[in-house]
C-alpha positions in Angstrom: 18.3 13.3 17.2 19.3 16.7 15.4 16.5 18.2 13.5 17.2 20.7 11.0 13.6 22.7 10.3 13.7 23.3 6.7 10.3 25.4 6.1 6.7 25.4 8.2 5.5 21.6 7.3 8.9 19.8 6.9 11.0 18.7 8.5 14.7 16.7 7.7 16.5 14.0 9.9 20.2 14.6 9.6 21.7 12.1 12.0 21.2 9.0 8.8 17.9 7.9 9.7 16.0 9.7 6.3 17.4 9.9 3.3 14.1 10.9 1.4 14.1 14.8 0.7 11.5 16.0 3.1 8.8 14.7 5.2 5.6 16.2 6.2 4.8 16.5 9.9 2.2 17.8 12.3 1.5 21.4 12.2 1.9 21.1 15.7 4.3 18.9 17.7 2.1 16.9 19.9 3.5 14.1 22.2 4.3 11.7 19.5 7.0 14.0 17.9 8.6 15.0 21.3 9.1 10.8 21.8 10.4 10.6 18.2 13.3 13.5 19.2 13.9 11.3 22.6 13.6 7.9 21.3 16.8 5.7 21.0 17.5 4.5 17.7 20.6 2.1 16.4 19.1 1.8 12.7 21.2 3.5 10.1 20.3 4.1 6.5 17.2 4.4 5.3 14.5 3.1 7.5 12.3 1.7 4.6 15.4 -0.9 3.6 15.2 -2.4 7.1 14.4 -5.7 7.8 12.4 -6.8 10.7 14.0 -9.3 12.7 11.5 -11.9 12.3 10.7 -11.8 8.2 12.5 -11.0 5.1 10.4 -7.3 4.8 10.6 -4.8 1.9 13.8 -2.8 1.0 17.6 -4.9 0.7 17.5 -8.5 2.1 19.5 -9.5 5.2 22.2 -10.8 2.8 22.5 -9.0 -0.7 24.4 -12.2 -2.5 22.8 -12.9 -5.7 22.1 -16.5 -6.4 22.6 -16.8 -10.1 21.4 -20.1 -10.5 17.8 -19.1 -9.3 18.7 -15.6 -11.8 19.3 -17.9 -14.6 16.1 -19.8 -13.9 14.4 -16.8 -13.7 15.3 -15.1 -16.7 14.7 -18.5 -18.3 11.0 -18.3 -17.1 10.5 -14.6 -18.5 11.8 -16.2 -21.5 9.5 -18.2 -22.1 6.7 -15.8 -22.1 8.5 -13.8 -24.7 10.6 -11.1 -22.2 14.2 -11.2 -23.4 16.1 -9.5 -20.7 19.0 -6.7 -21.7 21.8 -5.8 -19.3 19.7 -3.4 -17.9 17.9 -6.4 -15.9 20.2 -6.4 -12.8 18.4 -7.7 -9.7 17.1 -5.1 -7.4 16.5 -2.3 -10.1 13.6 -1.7 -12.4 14.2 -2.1 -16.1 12.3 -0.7 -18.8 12.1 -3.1 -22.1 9.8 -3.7 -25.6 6.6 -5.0 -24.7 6.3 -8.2 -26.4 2.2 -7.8 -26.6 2.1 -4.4 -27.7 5.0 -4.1 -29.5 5.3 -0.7 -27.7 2.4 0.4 -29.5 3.5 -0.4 -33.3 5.8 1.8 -34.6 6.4 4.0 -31.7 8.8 1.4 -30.0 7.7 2.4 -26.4 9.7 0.5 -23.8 6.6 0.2 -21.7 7.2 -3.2 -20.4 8.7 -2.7 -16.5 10.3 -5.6 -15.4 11.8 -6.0 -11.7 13.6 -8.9 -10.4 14.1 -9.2 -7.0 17.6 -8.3 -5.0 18.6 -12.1 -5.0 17.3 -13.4 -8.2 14.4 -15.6 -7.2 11.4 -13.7 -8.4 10.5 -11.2 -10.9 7.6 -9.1 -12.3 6.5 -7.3 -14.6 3.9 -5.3 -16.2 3.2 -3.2 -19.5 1.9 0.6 -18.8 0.7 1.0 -22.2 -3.4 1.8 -21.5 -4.6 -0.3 -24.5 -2.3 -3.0 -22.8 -1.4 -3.7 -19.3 0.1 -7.5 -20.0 1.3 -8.2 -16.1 2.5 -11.2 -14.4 5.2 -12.7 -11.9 7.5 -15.6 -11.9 9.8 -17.7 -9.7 12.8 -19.5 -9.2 12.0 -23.0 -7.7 8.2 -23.4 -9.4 7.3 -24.4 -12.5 4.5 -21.4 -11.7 4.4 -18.6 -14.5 1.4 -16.2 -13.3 -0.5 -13.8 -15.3 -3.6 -11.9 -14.7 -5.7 -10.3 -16.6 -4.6 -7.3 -18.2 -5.4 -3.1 -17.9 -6.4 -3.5 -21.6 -9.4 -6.3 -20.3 -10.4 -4.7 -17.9 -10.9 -1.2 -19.4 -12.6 -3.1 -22.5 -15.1 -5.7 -21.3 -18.5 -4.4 -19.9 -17.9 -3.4 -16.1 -21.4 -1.5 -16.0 -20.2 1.6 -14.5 -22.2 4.8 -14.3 -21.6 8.0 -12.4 -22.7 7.9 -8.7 -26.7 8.6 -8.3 -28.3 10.9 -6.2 -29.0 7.7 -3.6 -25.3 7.0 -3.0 -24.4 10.5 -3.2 -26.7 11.0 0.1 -25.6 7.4 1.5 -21.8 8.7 1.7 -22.7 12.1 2.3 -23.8 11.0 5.6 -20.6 9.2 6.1 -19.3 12.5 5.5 -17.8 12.0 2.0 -17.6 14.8 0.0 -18.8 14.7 -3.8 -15.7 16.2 -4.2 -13.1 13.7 -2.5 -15.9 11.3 -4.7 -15.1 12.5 -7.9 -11.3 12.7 -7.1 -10.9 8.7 -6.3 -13.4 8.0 -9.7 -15.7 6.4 -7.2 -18.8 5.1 -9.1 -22.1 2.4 -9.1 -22.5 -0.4 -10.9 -25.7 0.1 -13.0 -27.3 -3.6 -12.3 -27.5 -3.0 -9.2 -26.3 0.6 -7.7 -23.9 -1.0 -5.7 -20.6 1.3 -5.2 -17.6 0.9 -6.9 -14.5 1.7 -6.6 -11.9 1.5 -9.7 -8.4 1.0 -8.7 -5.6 2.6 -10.8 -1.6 2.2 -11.4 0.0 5.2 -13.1 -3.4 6.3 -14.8 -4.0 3.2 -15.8 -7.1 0.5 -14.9 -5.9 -2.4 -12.8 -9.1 -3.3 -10.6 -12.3 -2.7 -8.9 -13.6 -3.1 -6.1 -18.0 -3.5 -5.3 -19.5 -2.6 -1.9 -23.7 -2.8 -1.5 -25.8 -1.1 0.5 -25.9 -4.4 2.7 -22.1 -4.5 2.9 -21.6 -7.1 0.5 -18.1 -7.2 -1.3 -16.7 -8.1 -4.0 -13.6 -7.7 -6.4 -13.2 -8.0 -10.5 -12.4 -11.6 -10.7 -9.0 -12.2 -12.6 -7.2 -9.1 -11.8 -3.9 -8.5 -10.0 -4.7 -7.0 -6.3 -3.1 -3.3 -5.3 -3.5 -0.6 -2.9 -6.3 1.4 -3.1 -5.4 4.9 -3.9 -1.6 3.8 -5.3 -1.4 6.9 -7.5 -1.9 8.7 -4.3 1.9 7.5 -2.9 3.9 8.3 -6.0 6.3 10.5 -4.5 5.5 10.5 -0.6 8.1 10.5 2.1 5.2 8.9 4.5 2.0 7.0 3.5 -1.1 6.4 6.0 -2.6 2.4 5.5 -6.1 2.0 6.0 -8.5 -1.2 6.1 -11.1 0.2 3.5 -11.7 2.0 0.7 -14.4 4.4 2.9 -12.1 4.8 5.2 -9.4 5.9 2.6 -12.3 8.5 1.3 -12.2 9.6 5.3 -8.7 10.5 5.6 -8.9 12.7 2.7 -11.5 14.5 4.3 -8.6 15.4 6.8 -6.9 16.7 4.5 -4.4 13.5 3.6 -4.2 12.4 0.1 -1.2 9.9 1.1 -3.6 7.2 2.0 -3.9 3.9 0.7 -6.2 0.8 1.7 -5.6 -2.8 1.7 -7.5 -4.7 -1.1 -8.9 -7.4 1.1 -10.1 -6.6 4.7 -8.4 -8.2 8.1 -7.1 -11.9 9.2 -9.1 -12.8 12.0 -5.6 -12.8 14.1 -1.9 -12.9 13.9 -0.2 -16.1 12.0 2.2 -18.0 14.5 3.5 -19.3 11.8 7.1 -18.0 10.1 6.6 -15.5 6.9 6.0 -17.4 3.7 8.5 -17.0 1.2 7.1 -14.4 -1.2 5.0 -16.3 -4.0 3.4 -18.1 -0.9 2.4 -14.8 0.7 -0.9 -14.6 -1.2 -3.0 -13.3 1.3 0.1 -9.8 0.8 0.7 -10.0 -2.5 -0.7 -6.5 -3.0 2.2 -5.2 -0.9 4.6 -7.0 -2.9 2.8 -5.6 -6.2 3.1 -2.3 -4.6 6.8 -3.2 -3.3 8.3 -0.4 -5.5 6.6 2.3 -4.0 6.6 1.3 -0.1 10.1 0.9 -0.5 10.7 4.5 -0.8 8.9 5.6 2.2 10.1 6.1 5.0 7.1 6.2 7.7 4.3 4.7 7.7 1.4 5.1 9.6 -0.8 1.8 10.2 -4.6 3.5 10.5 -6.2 -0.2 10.7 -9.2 -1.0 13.0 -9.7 -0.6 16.6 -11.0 -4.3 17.1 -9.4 -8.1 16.9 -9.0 -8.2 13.4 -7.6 -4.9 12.8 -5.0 -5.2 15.4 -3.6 -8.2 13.8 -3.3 -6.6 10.1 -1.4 -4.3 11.2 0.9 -6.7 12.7 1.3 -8.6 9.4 1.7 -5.4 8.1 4.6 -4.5 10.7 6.3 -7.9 10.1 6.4 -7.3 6.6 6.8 -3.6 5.8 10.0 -3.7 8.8 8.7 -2.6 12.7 11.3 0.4 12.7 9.3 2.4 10.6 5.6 2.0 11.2 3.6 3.6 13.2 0.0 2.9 14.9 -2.7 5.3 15.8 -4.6 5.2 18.9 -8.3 5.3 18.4 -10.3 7.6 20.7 -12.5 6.3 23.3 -16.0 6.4 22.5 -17.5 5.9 26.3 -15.6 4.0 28.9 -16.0 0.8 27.6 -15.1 1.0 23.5 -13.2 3.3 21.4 -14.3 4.5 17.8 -13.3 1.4 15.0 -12.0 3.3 12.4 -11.2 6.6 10.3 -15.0 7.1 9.2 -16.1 6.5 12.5 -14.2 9.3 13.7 -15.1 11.5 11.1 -18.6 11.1 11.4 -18.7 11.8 15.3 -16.0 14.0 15.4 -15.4 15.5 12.3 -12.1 16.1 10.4 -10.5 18.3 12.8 -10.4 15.1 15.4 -9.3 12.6 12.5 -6.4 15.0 11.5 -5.1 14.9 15.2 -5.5 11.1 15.7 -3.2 11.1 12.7 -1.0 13.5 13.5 -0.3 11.8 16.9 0.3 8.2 16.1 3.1 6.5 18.0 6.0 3.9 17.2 4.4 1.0 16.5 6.7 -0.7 18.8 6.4 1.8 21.4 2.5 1.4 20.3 2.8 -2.5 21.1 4.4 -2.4 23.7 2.1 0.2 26.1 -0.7 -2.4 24.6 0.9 -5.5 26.3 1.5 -3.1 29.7 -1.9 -2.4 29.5 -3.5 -5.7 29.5 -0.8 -7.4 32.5 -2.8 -4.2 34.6 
């Protein structure tokens, strides 16, 4: 694969694989890279508008027809709830329109409304980035199901019963090896009832969610909110983004020194569906990566950090299926002894600090490759 080294950090793939302006990689090469430059490829284009074999995944569908009967019924639905599409609504971009909550704020006439309908007309959201509004919801072709959430505006305005972090969880993370820096980065607070920790989630500056954790590892989300990544405004403009399974563990690959990490909302399945992808608005258990479908689609690696056990090896292969095989990668937890390996990114921080972390990232491997070894392994 010819690599053209463009300054210390970057690197660019010239032979159509990347089409993203520059990547960050390894300060060092370590085995991973040298089976990247070896590794036979037959994808062309951008590797985040693949599609995985077995799933309609993120980027361009299989077949880029538009069916305008399910576009007509679409538009019909956004319609109704006062969104009167423009000719700049054309499937498979993002339009920009008049709010018809906000009004774009009065007289300023902001088109803060974002509306995106899918490639082949059969679903469409939308969501207003006004702070004092945040109006968001989804429809579909086929359902008579119009779903809104509550909005930015809500959510800023009724009583979450925030306060800045006491000295108690402070200490408690501290030992995790969170900085009070890396703290006050991600806005991670306590609830003041009862100290639990919480962590606010955000979408272009504004509100969207929260997230609680106790002391006892009790957790809970805002109840009537949309669900995102964790750390979303982290992967505005990233070439590669890192997927964790908690908000801690996000914190923890920070502390290595990478701020393009992001966490799944809502923990692991307990295994791998056998069952065939759902069509989207059936794919609730992933509708945070559809939320988030605008970003991830412009990435062009990503790095699947989930945990070491049952659980965690199966969200990452919904995560695979979904996101497209060709470009995910999976890192390989160190051993811990000779029977178990470290579960996850805090584990590894806290035993062996960021320097170890960093190079567990820096040397994850094609998830295929990834899978693949696994399934040698356990035929030994």
């Amino acid at each position: 694969m010819p690599v053209r080294i463009m300054q210390p950090g970057h690197l660019s793939l010239t032979n159509g694989l990347a089409t993203t302006s520059s990547v960050t990689v390894p300060r060092r090469l370590g085995r991973v890279w040298s089976r990247l430059l070896s590794y036979p490829t037959h994808v062309t284009g951008n590797p985040s508008f693949q599609c995985n074999s077995d799933a309609e995944s993120f980027g361009e569908h299989k077949d880029d027809t538009i069916d305008i009967s399910k576009l007509t019924e679409v538009k019909q639905k956004l319609k109704l709830v006062g969104i009167n599409c423009d000719d700049s609504c054309i499937p498979g971009r993002y339009a920009h329109l008049l709010c018809p909550k906000c009004k774009g704020g009065g007289r300023s006439l902001e088109r803060s409304l974002s509306v995106h309908i899918i490639q082949d007309g059969d679903f469409a959201m939308w969501r207003c980035f006004r702070v004092d509004c945040g109006w968001a919801g989804r429809a579909f072709a086929g359902s008579n199901k119009i779903r809104k959430v509550m909005s930015s505006r809500q959510v800023a305005e009724k009583s979450l019963g925030l306060e800045p972090l006491g000295e108690k969880l402070i200490a408690y993370l501290g030992k995790r090896m969170i900085s009070e820096g890396t703290l006050q980065r991600n806005s991670v607070m306590q609830r003041l009832h009862d100290q639990a920790i919480a962590f606010p989630y955000w979408h272009n500056g504004v509100l969207v969610g929260c997230k609680y954790r106790s002391m006892e590892r009790k957790f809970r989300q805002e109840k009537g909110t949309e669900k995102w990544l964790y750390g979303l405004d982290d992967i505005n403009e990233v070439a590669e983004v890192i997927i964790v399974e908690g908000e801690i563990d996000k914190l923890s690959v920070e502390e290595a020194g990478f701020q393009n990490c992001v966490s799944v909302p809502s923990g692991a399945p307990p295994k791998v569906s056998n069952r065939e992808l759902p069509p989207r608005e059936k794919d609730t258990g992933y509708q945070y990566l559809w939320n988030c479908k605008e970003h991830l689609d412009k990435v062009s690696r990503i790095i699947l950090a989930t945990d070491a056990d049952t659980p965690g090896h199966a969200l990452a292969e919904e995560l695979a299926r979904r996101l497209g095989k060709d470009r995910c990668w999976r890192v390989r937890w160190p051993k811990k002894d000779e029977f178990s390996y470290f579960k996850d990114a805090n584990e590894v921080l806290k035993c062996l600090g960021p320097g170890a972390l960093r190079e567990v990232i820096e040397n994850a491997e094609l998830y295929q490759l990834h899978v693949s070894e696994e399934a040698l392994q356990c035929t030994k």
